[in-house]
C-alpha positions in Angstrom: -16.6 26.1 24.8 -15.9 26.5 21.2 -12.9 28.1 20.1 -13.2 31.1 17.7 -11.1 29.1 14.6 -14.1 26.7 14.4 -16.6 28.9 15.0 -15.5 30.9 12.2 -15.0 27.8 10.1 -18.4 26.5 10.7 -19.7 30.0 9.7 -17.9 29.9 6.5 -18.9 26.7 5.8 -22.6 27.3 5.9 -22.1 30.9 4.1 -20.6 29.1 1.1 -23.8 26.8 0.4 -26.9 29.4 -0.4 -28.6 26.1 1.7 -29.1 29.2 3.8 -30.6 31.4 2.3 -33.6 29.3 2.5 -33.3 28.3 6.2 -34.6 31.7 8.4 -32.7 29.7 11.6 -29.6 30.3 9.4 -30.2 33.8 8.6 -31.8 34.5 11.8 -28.0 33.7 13.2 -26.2 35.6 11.1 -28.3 38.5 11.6 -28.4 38.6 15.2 -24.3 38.9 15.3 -24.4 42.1 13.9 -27.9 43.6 12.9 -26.5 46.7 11.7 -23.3 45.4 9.5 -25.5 42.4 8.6 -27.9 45.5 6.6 -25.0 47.1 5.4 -23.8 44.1 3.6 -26.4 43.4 1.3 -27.0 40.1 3.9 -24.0 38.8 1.9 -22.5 36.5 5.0 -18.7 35.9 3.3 -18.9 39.6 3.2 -20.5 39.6 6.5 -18.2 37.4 8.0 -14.8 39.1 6.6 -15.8 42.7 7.9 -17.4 40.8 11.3 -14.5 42.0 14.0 -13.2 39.0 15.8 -14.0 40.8 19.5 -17.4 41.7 18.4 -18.2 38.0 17.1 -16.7 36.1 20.9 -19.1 38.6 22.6 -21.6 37.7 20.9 -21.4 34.3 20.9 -21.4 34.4 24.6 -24.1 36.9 25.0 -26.5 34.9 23.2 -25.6 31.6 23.9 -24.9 30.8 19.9 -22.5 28.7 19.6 -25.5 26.0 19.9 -27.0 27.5 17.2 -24.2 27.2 15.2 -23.5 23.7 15.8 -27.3 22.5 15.1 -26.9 24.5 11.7 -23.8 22.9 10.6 -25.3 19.5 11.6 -28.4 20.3 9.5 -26.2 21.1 6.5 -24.4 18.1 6.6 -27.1 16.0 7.3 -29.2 17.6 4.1 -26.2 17.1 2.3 -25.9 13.6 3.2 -29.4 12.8 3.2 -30.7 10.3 0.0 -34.2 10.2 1.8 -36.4 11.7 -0.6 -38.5 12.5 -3.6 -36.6 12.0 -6.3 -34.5 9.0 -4.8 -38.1 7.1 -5.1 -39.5 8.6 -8.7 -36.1 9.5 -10.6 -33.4 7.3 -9.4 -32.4 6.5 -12.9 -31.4 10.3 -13.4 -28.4 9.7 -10.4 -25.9 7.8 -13.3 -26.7 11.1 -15.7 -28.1 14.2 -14.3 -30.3 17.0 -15.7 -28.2 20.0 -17.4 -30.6 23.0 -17.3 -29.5 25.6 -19.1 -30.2 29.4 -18.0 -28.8 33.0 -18.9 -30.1 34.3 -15.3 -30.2 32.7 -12.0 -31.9 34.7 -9.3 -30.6 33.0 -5.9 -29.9 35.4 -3.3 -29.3 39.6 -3.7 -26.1 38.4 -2.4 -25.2 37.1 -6.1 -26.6 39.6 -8.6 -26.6 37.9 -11.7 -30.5 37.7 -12.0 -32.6 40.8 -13.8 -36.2 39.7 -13.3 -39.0 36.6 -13.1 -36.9 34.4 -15.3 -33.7 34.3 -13.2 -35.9 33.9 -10.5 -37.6 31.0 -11.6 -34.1 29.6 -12.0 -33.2 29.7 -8.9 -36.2 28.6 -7.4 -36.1 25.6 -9.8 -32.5 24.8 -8.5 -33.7 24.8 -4.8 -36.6 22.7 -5.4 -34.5 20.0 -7.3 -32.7 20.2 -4.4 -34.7 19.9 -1.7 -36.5 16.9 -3.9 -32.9 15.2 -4.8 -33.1 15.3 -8.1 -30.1 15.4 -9.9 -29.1 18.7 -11.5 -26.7 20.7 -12.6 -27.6 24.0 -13.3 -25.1 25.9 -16.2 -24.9 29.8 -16.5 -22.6 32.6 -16.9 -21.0 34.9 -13.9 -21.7 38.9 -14.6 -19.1 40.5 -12.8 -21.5 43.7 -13.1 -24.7 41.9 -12.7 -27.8 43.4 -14.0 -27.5 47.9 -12.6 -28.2 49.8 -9.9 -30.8 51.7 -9.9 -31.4 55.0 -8.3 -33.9 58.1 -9.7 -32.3 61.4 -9.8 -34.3 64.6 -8.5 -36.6 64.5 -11.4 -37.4 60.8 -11.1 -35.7 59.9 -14.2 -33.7 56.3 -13.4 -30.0 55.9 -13.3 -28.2 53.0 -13.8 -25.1 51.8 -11.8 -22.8 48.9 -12.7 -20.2 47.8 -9.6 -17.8 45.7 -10.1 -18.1 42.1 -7.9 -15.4 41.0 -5.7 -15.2 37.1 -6.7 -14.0 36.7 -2.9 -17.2 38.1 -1.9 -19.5 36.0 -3.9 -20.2 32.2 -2.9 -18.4 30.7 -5.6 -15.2 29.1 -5.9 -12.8 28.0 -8.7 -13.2 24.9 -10.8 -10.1 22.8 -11.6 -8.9 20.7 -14.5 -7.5 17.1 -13.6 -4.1 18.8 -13.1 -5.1 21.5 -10.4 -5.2 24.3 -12.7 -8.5 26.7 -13.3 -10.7 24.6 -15.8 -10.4 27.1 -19.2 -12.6 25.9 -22.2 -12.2 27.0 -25.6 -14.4 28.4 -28.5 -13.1 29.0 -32.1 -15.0 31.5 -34.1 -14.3 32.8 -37.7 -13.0 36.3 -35.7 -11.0 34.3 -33.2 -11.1 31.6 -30.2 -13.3 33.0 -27.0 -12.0 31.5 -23.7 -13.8 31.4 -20.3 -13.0 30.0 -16.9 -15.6 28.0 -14.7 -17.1 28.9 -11.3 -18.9 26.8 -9.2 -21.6 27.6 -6.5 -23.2 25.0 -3.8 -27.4 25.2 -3.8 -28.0 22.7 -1.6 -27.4 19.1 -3.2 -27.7 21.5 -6.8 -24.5 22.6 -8.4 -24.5 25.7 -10.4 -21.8 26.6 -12.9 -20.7 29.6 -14.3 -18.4 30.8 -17.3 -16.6 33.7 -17.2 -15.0 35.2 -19.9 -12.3 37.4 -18.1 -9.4 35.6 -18.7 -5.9 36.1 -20.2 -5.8 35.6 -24.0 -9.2 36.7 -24.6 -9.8 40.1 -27.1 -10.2 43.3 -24.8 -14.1 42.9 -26.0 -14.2 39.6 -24.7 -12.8 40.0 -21.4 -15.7 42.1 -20.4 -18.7 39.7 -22.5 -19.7 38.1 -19.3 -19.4 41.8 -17.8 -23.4 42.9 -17.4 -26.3 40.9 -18.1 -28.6 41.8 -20.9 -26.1 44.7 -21.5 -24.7 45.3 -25.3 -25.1 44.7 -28.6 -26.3 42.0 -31.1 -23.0 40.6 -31.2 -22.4 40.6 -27.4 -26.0 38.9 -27.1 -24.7 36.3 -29.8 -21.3 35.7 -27.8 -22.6 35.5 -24.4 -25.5 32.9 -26.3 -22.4 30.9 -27.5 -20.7 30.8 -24.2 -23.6 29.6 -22.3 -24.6 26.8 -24.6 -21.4 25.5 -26.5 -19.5 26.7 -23.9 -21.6 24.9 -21.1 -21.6 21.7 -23.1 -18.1 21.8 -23.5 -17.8 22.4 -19.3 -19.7 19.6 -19.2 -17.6 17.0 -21.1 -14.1 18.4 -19.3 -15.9 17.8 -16.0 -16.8 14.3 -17.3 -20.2 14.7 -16.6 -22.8 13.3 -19.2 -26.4 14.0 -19.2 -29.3 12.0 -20.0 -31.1 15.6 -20.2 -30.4 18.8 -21.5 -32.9 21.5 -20.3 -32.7 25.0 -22.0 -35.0 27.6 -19.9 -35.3 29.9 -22.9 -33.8 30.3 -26.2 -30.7 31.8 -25.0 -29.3 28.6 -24.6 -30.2 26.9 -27.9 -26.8 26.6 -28.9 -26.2 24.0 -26.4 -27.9 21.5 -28.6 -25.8 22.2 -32.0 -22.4 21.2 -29.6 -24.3 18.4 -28.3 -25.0 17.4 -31.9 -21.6 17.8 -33.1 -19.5 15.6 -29.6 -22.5 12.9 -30.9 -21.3 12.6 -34.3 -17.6 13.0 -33.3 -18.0 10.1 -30.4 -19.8 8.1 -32.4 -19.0 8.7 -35.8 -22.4 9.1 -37.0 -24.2 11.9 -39.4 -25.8 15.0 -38.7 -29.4 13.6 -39.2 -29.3 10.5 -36.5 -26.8 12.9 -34.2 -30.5 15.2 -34.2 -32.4 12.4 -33.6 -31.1 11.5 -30.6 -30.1 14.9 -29.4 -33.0 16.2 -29.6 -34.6 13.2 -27.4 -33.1 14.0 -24.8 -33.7 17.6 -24.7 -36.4 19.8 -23.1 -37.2 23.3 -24.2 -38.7 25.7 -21.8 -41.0 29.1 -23.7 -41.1 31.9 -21.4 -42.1 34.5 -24.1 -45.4 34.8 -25.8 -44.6 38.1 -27.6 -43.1 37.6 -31.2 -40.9 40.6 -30.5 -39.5 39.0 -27.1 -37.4 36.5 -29.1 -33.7 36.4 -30.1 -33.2 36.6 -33.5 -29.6 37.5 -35.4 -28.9 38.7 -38.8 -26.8 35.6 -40.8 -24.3 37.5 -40.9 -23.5 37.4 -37.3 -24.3 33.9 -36.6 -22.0 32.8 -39.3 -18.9 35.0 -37.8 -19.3 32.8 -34.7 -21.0 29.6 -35.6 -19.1 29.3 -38.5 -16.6 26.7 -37.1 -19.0 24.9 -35.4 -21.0 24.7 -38.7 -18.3 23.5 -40.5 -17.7 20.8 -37.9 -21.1 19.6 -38.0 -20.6 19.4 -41.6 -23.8 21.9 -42.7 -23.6 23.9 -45.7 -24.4 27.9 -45.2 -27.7 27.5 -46.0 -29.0 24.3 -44.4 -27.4 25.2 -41.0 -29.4 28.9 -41.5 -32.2 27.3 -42.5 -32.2 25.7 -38.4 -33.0 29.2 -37.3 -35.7 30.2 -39.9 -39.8 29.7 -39.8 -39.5 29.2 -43.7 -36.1 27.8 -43.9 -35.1 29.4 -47.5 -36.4 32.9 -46.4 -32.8 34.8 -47.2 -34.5 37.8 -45.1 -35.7 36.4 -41.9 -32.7 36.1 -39.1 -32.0 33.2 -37.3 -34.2 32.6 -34.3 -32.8 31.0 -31.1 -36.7 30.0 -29.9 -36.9 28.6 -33.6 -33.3 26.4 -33.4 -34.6 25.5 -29.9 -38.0 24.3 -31.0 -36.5 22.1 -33.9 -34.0 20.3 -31.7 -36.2 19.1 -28.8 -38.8 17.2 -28.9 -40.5 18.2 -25.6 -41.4 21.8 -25.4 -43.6 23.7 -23.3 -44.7 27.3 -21.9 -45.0 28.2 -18.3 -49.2 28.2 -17.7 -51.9 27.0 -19.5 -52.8 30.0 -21.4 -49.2 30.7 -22.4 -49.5 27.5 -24.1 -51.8 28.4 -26.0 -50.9 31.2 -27.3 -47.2 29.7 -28.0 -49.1 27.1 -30.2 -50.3 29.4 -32.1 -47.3 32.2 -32.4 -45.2 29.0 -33.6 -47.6 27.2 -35.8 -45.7 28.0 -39.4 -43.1 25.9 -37.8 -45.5 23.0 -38.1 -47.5 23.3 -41.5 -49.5 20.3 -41.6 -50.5 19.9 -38.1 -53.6 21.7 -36.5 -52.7 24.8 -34.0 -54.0 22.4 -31.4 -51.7 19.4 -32.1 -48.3 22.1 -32.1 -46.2 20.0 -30.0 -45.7 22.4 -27.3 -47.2 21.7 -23.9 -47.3 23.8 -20.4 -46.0 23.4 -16.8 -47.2 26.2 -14.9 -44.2 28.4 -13.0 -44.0 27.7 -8.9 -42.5 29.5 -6.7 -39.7 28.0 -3.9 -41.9 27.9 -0.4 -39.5 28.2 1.7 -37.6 31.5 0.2 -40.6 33.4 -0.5 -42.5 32.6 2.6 -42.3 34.4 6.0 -40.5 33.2 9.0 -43.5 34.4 11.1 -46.1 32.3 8.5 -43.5 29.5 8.5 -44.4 29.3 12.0 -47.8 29.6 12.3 -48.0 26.6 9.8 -45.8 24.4 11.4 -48.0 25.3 14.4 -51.2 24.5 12.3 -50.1 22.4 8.8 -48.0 19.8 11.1 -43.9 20.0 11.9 -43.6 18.5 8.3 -45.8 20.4 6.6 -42.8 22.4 3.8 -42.1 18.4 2.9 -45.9 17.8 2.2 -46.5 21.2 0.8 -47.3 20.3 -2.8 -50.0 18.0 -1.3 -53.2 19.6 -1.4 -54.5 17.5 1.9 -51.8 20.0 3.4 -53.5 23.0 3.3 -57.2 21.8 4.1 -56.2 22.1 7.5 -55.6 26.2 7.3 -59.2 26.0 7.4 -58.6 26.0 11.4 -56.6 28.2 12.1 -57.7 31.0 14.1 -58.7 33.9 12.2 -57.2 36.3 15.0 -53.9 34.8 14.8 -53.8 34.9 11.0 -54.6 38.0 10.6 -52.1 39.4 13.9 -49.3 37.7 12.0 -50.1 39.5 8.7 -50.0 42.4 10.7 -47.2 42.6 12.1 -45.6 41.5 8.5 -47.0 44.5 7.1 -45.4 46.9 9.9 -42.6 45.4 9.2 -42.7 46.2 5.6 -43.4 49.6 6.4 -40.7 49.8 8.2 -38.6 48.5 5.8 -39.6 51.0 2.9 -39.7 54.3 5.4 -36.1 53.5 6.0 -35.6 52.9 2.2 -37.2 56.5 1.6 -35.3 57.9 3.4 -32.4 57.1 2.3 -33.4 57.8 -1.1 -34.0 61.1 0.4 -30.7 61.8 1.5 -29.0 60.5 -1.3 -31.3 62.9 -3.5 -30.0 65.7 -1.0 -33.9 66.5 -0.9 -33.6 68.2 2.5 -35.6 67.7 6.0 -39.3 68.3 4.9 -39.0 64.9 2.2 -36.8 63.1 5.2 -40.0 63.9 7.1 -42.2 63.1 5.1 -40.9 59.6 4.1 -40.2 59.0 8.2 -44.3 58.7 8.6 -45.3 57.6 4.8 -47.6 54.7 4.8 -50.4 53.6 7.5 -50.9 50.6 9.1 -54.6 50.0 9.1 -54.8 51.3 5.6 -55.5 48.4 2.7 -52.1 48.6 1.2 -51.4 47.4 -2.4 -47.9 46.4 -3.8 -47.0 46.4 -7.8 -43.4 45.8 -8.3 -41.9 43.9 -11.3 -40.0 44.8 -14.8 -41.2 48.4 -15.8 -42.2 46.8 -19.4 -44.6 48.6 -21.3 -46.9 45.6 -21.0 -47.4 45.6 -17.6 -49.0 48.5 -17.0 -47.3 50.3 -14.1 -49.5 53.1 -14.0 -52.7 51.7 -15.5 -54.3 51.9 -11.6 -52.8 55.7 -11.7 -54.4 57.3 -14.0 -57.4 59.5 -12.8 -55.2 61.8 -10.3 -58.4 63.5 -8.5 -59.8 59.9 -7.5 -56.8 58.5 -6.5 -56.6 61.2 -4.4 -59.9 61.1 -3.1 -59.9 57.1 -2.3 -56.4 57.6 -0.8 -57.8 60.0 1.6 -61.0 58.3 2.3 -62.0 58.9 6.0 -62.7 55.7 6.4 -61.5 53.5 3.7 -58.5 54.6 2.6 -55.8 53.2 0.1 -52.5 52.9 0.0 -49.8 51.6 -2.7 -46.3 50.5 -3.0 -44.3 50.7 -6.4 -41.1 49.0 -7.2 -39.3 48.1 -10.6 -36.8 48.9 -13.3 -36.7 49.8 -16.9 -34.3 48.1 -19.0 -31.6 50.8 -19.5 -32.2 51.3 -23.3 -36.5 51.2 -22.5 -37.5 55.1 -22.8 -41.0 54.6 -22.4 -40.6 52.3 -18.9 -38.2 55.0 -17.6 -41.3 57.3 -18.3 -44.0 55.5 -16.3 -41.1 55.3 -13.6 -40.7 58.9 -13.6 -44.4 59.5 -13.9 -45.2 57.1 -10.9 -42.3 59.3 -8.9 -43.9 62.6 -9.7 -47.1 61.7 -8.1 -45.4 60.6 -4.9 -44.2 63.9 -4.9 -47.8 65.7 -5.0 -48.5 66.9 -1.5 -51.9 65.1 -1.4 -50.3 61.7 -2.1 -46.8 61.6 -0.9 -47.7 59.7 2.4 -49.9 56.9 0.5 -48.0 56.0 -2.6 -44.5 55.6 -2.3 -42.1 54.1 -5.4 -38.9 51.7 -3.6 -35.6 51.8 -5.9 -33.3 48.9 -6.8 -35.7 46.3 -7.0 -34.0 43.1 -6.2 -35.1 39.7 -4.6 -34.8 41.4 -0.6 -37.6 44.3 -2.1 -39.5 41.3 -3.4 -39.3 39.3 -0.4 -40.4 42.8 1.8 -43.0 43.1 -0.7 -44.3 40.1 -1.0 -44.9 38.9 2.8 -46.3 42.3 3.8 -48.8 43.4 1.6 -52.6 43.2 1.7 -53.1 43.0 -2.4 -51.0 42.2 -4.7 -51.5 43.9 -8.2 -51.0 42.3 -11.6 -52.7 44.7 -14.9 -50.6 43.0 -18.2 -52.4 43.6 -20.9 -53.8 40.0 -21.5 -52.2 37.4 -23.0 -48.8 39.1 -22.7 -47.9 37.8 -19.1 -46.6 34.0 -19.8 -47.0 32.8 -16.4 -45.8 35.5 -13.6 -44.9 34.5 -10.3 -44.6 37.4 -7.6 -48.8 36.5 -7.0 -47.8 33.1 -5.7 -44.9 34.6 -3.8 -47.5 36.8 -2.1 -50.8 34.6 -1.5 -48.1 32.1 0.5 -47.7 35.1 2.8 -51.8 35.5 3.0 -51.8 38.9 0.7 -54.8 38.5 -2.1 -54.1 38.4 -5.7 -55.7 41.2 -7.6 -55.5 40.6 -11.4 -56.0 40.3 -14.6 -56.8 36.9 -15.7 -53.4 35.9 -17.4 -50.6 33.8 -17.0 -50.8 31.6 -13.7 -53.8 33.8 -12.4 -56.4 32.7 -15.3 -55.9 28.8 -14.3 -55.6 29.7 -10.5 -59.0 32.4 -10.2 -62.1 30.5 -9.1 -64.1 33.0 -7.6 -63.7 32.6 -4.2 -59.6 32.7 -3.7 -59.0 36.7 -4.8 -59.9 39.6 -7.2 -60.6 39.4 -11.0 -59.9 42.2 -13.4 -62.1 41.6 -16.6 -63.5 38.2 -17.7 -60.3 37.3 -19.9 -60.9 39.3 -23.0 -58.5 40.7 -25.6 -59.3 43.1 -27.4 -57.6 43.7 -30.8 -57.0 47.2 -30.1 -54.5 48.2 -27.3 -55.9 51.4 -26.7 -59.6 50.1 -26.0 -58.3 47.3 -24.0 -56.3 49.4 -21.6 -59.7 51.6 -21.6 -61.4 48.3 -20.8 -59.2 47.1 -18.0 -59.2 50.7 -16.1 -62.9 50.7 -15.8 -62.7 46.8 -14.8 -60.3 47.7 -12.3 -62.1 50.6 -10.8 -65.5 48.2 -10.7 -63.8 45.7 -8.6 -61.5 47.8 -6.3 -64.0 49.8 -5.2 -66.8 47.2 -5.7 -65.3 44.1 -4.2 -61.9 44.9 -2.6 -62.2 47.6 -0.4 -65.5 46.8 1.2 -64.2 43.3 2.3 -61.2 44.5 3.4 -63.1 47.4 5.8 -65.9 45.0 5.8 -65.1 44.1 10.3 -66.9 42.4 13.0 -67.3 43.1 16.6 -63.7 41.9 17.3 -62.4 44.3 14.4 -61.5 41.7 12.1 -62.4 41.2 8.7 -64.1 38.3 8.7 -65.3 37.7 4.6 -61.3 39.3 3.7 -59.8 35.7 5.9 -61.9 33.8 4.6 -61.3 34.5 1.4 -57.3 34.6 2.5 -58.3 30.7 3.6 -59.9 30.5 0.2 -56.8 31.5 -1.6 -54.3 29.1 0.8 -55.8 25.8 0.5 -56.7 26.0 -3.3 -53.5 27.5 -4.6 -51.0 27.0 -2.4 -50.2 23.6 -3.0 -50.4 24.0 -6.8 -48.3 26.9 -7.3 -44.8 26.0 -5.3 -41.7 25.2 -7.3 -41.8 21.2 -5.9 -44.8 20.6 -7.7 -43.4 22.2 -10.9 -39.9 20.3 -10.7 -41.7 17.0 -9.9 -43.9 18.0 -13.3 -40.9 17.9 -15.5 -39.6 15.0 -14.1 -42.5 13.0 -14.7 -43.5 14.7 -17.7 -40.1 15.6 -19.3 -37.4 14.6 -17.5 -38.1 10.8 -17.7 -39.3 10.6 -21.0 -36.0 12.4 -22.4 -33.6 10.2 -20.6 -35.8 6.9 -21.7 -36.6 6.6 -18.2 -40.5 5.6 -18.2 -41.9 2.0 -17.1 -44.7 2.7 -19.6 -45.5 5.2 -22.4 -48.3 4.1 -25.3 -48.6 6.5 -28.3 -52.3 6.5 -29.3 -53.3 5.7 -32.8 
């Protein structure tokens, strides 16, 4: 029999690698020692595990046999830990000696560590679990917000609040870096209004390492003890500071640590800076000038566009950059001018601030956007930069956005393909020979499992709404009401993402009388699912929140479309393994890539969209639903006009009949296949292993001079 100090040990262990959070045995076990407290917790496990009663944890253990359990997860972790069988061991060996540094302001891991806000965090984190499940080496450099990204909860008229709570560092799976003398690693920042200082947390993703700066520290200004407070919260000069932190700052973490890249990997421009304190250690170490210290900096860097609106980009008056880059400009020996002139289109432009997607641009030499059309359309948004090349030759490329399989995707489909794809079949899942063989798999059993994921999503939001409910103090007729909201056999469709004006929230919404009429159809009705937030200082996405929110309210529709607060990655997950549709209106070509669509068609739902980002280079027809044919119109107002009517032509044309469309045996035959359609075209394309073992081959081995071969045409 185990004893209860090693069981608890072994507990701890796993909850202090987020290894687990992509392992459903793991989480399955944690769960199942305390459903309740494990809900209450945010499925935080150190939390978990502190507030878990000693008495309650022996009696469970016994009851359930799980001390088994606990072992064979232990051994697993080890033995992934251990394990130099794979991917990257093969096709990027030479990266072992000097990993990857990829450089993020947001890493979306687990709800358990807020500092994420949206799709690009997200995409962090799945790109950290991929490089480790592919053993590539990586170390992944961000900043710890003790405050995360808010709360959010809608008062009684619908109107969203924002809450900022204060994280308990003992709570969070990190722990302390040290300096060589056992001390907490502190790095230091001059600036011509004093010296910033920050402390270094690390956290475990598997074989990935993640660091993060914090800048609540002794001997910091009271302004910058809380600069690593919120993300995305303040001012241009708290934007510029935090900007500084994460990429001079995580260079500098770097070189204490004595770890030296062979590739420096900024996922947006927030981390540009990076690449001026690279610059700078080059000509200190080496004694060499600012040109040739660009030269082979910006080699051996890789710049990542996730913004293809003009607005979207960083940009700082010189003014500000000079009050904290002005050390660091003085040590790379730049006059005023020239080192301005690295954040300008049209370098001697006095007016035009200094761009981080600009400075990013000009000190990489491999650069791309996150789909094929968003590369596109970052060629031409950036094509001053490069005056005497065509818009086609702009040196900026594309690797499509994936999404991490085995977070996004169900335990009951994770199942059903092991039962179907093979036992191996997560290894071989970018392999599209994978995913012919969905092709046999019963339809009955598909569609059962869906099922039973979509009761228990709307399980999972009635319990939401009505605890929405009772915070609102809204009484027992709306506690009632959200107890039965939602229908099982009705085609349900989810939206949830960033309330940006963009998007579209409530472009599906807004002809009242036939949304109530198709949502009361007899026999066909609709249902839908909202979930997002508005950036705090976005009036007009706290309006279509509020507007969405008063229509729930409406007796004829407050059963049938239901908004969820505090979108996080567990509402995504819910969302996104339990819905039928999956609905994506941006006004075209605003989306750069978007990836809650793949998150959904791995759990069988159908994509529904407008063809933009991933979806105009994933669409064939056959596979989901098209909004439009791909046009832009030049005026916002007709477009929008344009994409209402194309999105009332196919939901009632297309969607709706196939989904109602049933045989004898009550299944809806054309709707799986379609499903089938969707799996084994897309599902091997559009997973974060494919996209990591892109930029190896593509970026990652070119920067670090890795390649057996490369020929430059003539």
């Amino acid at each position: 029999m185990v004893g209860q100090t090693q069981r608890i040990d072994k507990l701890r262990e796993l909850a202090r690698n987020l290894w687990w959070c992509w392992q459903p045995n793991v989480v399955s076990l944690f769960r199942e020692l305390d459903p309740q407290l494990w809900r209450s917790v945010d499925h935080n496990p150190i939390d978990f595990l502190k507030r878990l009663p000693a008495e309650v944890l022996d009696r469970r253990a016994a009851e359930m046999a799980l001390d088994s359990r606990i072992d064979y997860a232990f051994r697993r972790l080890a033995e992934y830990l251990k394990n130099t069988d794979s991917w990257g061991t093969v096709y990027a060996a030479n990266l072992r000696a000097r990993p990857i540094a990829y450089f993020s302001a947001e890493f979306g891991l687990h709800e358990s560590l807020p500092i994420y806000s949206g799709g690009l965090g997200v995409l962090a984190g799945d790109h950290l679990k991929s490089a480790s499940d592919l053993g590539i080496p990586l170390i992944g450099i961000g900043l710890l917000y003790d405050q995360g990204y808010f709360r959010q909860s809608l008062d009684i008229n619908g109107w969203q609040q924002e809450e900022y709570l204060n994280a308990n560092p003992d709570l969070l799976p990190i722990e302390t870096v040290t300096a060589t003398d056992g001390t907490p690693l502190i790095i230091s920042i001059e600036t011509n209004n004093g010296v910033l200082k920050a402390r270094v947390w690390r956290v475990n993703v598997g074989r990935t390492t993640l660091l993060l700066l914090d800048s609540n520290v002794p001997g910091n200004s009271e302004s910058d003890l809380a600069l690593t407070a919120r993300l995305y919260g303040g001012d241009a000069r708290v934007r510029i500071r935090q900007e500084l932190l994460l990429g001079v700052g995580g260079v500098r973490v770097l070189n204490a640590l004595g770890i030296h890249p062979s590739v420096l990997h900024l996922n947006e421009g927030h981390s540009a800076f990076a690449g001026l304190e690279m610059i700078r250690a080059e000509m200190e170490a080496n004694e060499i000038p600012f040109g040739e210290a660009v030269r082979d900096v910006a080699r051996m860097t890789v710049f990542t566009t996730h913004t293809p609106v003009a607005a979207g980009h960083d940009r700082f008056p010189a003014s500000l950059v000079e009050e904290n880059l002005g050390k660091l400009r003085e040590a790379l020996h730049l006059s005023y001018d020239d080192f301005m002139g690295l954040g300008r289109v049209y370098p001697t432009d006095l007016n035009e601030p200094y761009c981080m997607t600009v400075l990013a641009l000009k000190l990489s030499r491999h650069a791309n956007g996150v789909s094929a059309l968003h590369g596109q359309v970052s060629r031409r948004m950036w094509h001053p930069l490069y005056p005497n090349r065509p818009e086609e030759s702009v040196p900026i490329g594309h690797i499509t956005n994936g999404v991490h399989v085995p977070t996004w995707i169900a335990p009951q489909m994770q199942l059903l393909y092991g039962r179907h794809l093979g036992p191996d079949w997560l290894k071989q899942a970018r392999s599209p020979e994978t995913w012919e063989a969905i092709e046999a798999v019963d339809d009955a059993e598909l569609w059962e499992t869906q099922q039973v994921l979509k009761a228990r999503l709307i399980d999972f939001v009635r319990r939401r709404l009505i605890a929405q409910a009772q915070k609102r103090h809204e009484g027992d007729a709306a506690i009632q009401r959200a107890q039965s909201a939602l229908d099982l056999n009705a085609l349900t469709i989810g939206f949830a993402r960033r309330f940006a004006t963009y998007k579209r929230a409530g472009l599906v919404l807004q002809d009242v009388e036939r949304l109530i009429e198709m949502v009361h159809s007899s026999d066909r009705p609709i249902q839908f699912i909202f979930a997002g937030k508005a950036h705090p200082e976005d009036h007009f996405g706290k309006e279509l929140i509020q507007n969405i929110v008063r229509l729930t309210r409406k007796e004829e529709l407050s059963h049938r479309i239901v908004f969820v607060e505090d979108y996080d990655i567990n509402v995504a997950r819910q969302l996104v393994q339990g819905v039928d549709v999956w609905l994506n209106n941006p006004r075209r070509p605003q989306e750069a890539s978007g990836t809650s669509g793949e998150k959904a068609l791995l759990n069988g739902a159908l994509n529904f969209s407008i063809l933009d980002g991933w979806w105009a280079e994933a669409y064939d027809g056959t596979n989901g639903f098209a909004i439009g044919y791909g046009q832009s119109h030049s005026v916002p107002s007709v477009q929008d006009e344009r994409d209402y009517k194309a999105l009332n032509e196919t939901l009632t044309g297309q969607v709706i009949p196939l989904f109602y469309q049933r045989d004898a045996d009550g299944l809806p035959r054309g709707w799986i296949k379609r499903q089938k359609n969707a799996l084994r075209s897309l599902a091997w394309r559009f997973n974060a292993d494919r996209m990591v073992m892109d930029y190896v081959q593509n970026c990652y081995l070119p920067a670090a001079g890795g390649q057996s071969c490369q020929v430059p045409q003539s």
